[in-house]
ZAVO-134717 format. One record per residue: residue number from 1; x, z, y of N, C-alpha, C in turn. Coordinates in steps of 0.001 Angstrom, whole numbers, always signed. Last residue first. Layout:
N
REC/NUM/X/Z/Y/X/Z/Y/X/Z/Y
...
This chain:
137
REC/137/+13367/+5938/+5836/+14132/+6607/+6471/+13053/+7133/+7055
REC/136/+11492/+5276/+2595/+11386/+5343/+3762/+12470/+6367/+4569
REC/135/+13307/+2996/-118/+12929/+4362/+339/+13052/+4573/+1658
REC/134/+12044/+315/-1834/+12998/+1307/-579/+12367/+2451/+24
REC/133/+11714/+232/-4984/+10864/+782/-3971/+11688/+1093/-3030
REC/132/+13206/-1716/-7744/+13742/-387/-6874/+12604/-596/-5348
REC/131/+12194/-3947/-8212/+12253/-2935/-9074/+12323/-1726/-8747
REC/130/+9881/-5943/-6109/+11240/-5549/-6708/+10664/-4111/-7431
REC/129/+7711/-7332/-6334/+8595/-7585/-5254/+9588/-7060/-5659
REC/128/+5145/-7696/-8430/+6396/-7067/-8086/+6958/-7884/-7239
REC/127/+1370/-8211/-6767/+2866/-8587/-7504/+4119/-7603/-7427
REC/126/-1929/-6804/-7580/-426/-6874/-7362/+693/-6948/-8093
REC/125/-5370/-7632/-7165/-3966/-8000/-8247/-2363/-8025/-7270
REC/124/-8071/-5624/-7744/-6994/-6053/-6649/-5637/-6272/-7575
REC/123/-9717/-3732/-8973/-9846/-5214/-8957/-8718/-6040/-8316
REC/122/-7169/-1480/-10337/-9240/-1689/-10096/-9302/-3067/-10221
REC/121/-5200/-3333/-10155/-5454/-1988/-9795/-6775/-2174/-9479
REC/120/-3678/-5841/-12521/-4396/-5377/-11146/-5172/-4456/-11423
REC/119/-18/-6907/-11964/-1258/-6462/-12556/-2185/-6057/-11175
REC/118/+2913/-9016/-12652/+1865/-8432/-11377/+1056/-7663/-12797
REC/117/+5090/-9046/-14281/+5301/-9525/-12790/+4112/-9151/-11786
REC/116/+7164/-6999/-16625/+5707/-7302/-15815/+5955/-7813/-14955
REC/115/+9030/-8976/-19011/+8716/-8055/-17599/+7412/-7959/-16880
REC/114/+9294/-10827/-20688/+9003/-9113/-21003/+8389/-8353/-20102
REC/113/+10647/-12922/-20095/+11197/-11793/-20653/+10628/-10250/-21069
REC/112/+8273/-14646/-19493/+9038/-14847/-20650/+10380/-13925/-21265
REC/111/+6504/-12148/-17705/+7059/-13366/-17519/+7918/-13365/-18708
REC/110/+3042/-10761/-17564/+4603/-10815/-17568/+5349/-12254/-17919
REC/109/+382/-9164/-16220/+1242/-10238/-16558/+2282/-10254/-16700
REC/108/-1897/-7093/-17237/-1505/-6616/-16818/-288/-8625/-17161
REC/107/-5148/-6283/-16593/-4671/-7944/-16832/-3176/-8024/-16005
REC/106/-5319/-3089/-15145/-5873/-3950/-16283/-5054/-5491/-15885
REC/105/-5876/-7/-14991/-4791/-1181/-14785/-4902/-2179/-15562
REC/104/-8203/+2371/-12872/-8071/+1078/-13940/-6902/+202/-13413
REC/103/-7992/+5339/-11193/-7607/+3946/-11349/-7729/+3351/-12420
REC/102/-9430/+8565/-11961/-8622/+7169/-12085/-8549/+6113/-11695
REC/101/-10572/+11091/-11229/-10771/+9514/-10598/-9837/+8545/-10449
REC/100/-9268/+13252/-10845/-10286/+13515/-11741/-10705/+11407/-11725
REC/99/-7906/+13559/-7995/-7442/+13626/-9915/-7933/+13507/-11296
REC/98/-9080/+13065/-6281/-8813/+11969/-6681/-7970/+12227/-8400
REC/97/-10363/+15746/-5133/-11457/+15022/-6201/-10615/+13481/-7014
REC/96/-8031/+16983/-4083/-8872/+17505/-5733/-9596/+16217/-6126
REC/95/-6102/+17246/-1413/-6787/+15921/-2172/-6702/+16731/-3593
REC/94/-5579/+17773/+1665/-5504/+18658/+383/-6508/+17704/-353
REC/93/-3241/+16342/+3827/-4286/+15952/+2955/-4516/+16728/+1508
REC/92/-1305/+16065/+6977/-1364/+16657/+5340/-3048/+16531/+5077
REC/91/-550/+13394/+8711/-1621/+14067/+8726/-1892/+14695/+6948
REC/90/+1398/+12189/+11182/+1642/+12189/+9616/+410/+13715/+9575
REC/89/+624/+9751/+13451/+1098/+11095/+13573/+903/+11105/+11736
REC/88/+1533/+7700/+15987/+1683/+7318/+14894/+2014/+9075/+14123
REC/87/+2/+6711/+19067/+1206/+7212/+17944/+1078/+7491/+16739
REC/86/-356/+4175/+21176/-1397/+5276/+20428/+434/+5849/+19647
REC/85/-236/+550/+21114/+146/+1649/+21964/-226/+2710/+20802
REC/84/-2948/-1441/+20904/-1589/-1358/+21498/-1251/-128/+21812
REC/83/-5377/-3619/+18898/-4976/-2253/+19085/-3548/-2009/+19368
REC/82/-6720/-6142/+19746/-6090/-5702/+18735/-5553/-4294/+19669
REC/81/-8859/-9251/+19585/-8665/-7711/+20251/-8012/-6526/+19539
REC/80/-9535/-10972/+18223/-9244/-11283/+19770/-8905/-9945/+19945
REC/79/-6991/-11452/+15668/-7756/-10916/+16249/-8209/-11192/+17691
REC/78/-4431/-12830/+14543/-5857/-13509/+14762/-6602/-12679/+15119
REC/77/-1128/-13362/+16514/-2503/-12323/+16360/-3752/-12660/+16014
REC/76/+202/-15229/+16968/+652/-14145/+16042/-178/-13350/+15742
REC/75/-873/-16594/+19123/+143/-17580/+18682/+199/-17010/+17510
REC/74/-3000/-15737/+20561/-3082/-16558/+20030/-1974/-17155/+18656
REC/73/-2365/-12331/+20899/-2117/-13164/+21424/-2386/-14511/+20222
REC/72/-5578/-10210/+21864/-4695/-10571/+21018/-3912/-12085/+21678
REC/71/-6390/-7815/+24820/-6534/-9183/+24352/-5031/-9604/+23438
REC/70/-6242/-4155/+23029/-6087/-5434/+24510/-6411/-6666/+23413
REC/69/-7263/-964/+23077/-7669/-1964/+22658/-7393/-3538/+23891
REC/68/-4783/+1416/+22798/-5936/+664/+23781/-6110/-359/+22931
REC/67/-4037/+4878/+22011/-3592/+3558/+22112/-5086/+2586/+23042
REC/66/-4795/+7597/+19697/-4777/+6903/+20777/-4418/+5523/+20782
REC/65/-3270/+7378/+16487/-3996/+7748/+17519/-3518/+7689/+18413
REC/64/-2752/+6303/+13295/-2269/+5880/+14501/-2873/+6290/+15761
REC/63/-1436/+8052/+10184/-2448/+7044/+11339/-2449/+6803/+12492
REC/62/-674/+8595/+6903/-172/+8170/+8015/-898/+7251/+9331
REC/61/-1361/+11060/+4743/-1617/+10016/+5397/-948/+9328/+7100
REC/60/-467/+12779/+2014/-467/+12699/+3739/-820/+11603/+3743
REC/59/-1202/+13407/-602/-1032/+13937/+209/-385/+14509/+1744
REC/58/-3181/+11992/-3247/-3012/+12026/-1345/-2258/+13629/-1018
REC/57/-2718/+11316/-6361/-3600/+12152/-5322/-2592/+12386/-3676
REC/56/-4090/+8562/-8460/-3200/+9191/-8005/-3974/+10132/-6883
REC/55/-3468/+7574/-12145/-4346/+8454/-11532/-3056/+8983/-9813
REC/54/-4538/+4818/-13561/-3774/+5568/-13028/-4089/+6540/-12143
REC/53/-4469/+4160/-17402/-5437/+4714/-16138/-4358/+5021/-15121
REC/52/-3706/+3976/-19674/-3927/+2506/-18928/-4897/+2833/-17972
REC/51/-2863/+6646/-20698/-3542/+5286/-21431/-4692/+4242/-20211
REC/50/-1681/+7128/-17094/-2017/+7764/-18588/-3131/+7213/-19385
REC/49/+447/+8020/-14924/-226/+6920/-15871/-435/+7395/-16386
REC/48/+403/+9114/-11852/+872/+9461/-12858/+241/+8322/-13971
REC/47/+1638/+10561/-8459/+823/+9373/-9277/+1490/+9537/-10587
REC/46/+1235/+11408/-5046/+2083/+11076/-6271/+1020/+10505/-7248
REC/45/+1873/+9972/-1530/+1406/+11228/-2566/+1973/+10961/-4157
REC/44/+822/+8942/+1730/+1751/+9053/+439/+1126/+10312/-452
REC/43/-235/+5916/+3021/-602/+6804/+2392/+505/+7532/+1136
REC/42/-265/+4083/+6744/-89/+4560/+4840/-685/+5503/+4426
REC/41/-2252/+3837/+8576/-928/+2904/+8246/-736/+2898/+6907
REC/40/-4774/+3447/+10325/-4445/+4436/+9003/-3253/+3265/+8744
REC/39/-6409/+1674/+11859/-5792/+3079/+12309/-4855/+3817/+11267
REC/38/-5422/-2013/+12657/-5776/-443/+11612/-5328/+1055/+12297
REC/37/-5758/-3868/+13868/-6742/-3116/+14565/-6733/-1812/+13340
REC/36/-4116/-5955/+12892/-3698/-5282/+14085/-4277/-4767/+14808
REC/35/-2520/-6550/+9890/-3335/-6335/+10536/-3660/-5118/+11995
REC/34/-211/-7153/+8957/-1169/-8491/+9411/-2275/-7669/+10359
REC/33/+577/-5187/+7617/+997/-4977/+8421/+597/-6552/+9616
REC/32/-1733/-3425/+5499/-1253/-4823/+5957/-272/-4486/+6915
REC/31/-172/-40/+4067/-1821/-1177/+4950/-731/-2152/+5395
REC/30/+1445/+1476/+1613/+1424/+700/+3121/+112/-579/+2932
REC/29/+1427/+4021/-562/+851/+2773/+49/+642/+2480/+1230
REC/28/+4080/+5398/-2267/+3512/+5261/-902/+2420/+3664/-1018
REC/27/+4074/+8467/-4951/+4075/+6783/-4748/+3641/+6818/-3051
REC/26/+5767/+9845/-6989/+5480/+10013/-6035/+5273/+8893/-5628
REC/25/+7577/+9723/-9413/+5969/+10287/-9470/+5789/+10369/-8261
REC/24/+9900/+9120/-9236/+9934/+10770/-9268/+8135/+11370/-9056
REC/23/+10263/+6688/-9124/+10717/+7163/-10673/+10231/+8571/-10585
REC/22/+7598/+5360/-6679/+9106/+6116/-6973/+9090/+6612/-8725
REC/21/+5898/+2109/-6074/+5827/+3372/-7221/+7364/+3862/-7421
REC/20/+4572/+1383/-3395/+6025/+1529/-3734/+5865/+3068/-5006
REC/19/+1882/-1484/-2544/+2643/+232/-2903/+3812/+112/-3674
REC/18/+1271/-2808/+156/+2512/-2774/-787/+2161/-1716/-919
REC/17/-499/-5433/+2048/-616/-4325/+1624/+278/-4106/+227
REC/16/+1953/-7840/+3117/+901/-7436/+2978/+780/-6169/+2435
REC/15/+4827/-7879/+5347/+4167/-7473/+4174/+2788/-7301/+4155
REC/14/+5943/-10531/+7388/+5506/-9193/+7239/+5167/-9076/+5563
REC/13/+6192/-13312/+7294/+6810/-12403/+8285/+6807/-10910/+8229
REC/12/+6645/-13583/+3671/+6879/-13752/+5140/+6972/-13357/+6232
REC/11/+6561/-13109/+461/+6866/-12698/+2015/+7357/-13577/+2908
REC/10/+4788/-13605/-2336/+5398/-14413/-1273/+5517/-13197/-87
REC/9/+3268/-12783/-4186/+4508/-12630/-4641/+5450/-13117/-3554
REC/8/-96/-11700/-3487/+1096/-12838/-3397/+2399/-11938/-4197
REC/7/-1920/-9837/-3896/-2146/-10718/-3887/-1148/-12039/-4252
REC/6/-185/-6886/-2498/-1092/-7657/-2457/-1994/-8938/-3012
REC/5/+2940/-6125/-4416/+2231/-6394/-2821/+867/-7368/-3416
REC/4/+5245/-3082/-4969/+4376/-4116/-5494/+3322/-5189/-4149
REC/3/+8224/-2231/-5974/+7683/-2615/-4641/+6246/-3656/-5336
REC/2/+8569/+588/-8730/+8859/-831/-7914/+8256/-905/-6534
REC/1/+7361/+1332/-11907/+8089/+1594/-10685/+8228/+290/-9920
């Protein structure tokens, strides 16, 4: 369970890509928030472990339609051209084939108490950020 992120264990202005594993089997993954040409924001659905596989399946996605493509600003934006505007619509997802298509959790780390502090999902290594996942208003 928890807030897990990307690569780092560090926040700053934003979050990098985070999934939030709930106690109730239901997990969200949030896209960069660095990044400022995505169409697809998140992803929610549920999720389950089982001998060091994880298995999870979609069912909504969160993406961003319409909007414009303008000039990025130097100071906050490394893109030259980043995506403004559009809305943000919640799109149901009848998802079969991801149950069958585990995840690998492998080089899993912990710190002198025990605790896990990161592992990594397929290839991609995420840190805990916390224990408790905030839950989206």
């Amino acid at each position: 369970m928890g807030l897990w992120q990307l690569n780092s264990k560090i926040v700053g202005s934003g979050y990098d890509k985070t999934f939030q594993f709930f106690n109730n089997g239901k997990f969200r993954l949030n896209y960069s928030s660095f990044d400022d040409n995505k169409r697809i924001v998140a992803v929610d659905g549920r999720y389950k472990i089982s001998n060091g596989k994880l298995y999870m399946v979609i069912d909504y996605r969160e993406e961003i339609t319409g909007g414009r493509l303008a000039k990025g600003s130097p100071a906050f934006q490394r893109e030259e051209f980043v995506l403004e505007g559009g809305q943000t619509v919640k799109i149901k997802q009848n998802d079969t084939t991801s149950v069958n298509e585990p995840f690998t959790i492998k080089k899993v780390k912990r710190d002198q108490t025990g605790e896990i502090i990161s592992l990594t999902i397929n290839f991609n290594q995420y840190y805990r950020l916390s224990d408790i996942p905030r839950v989206k208003e």
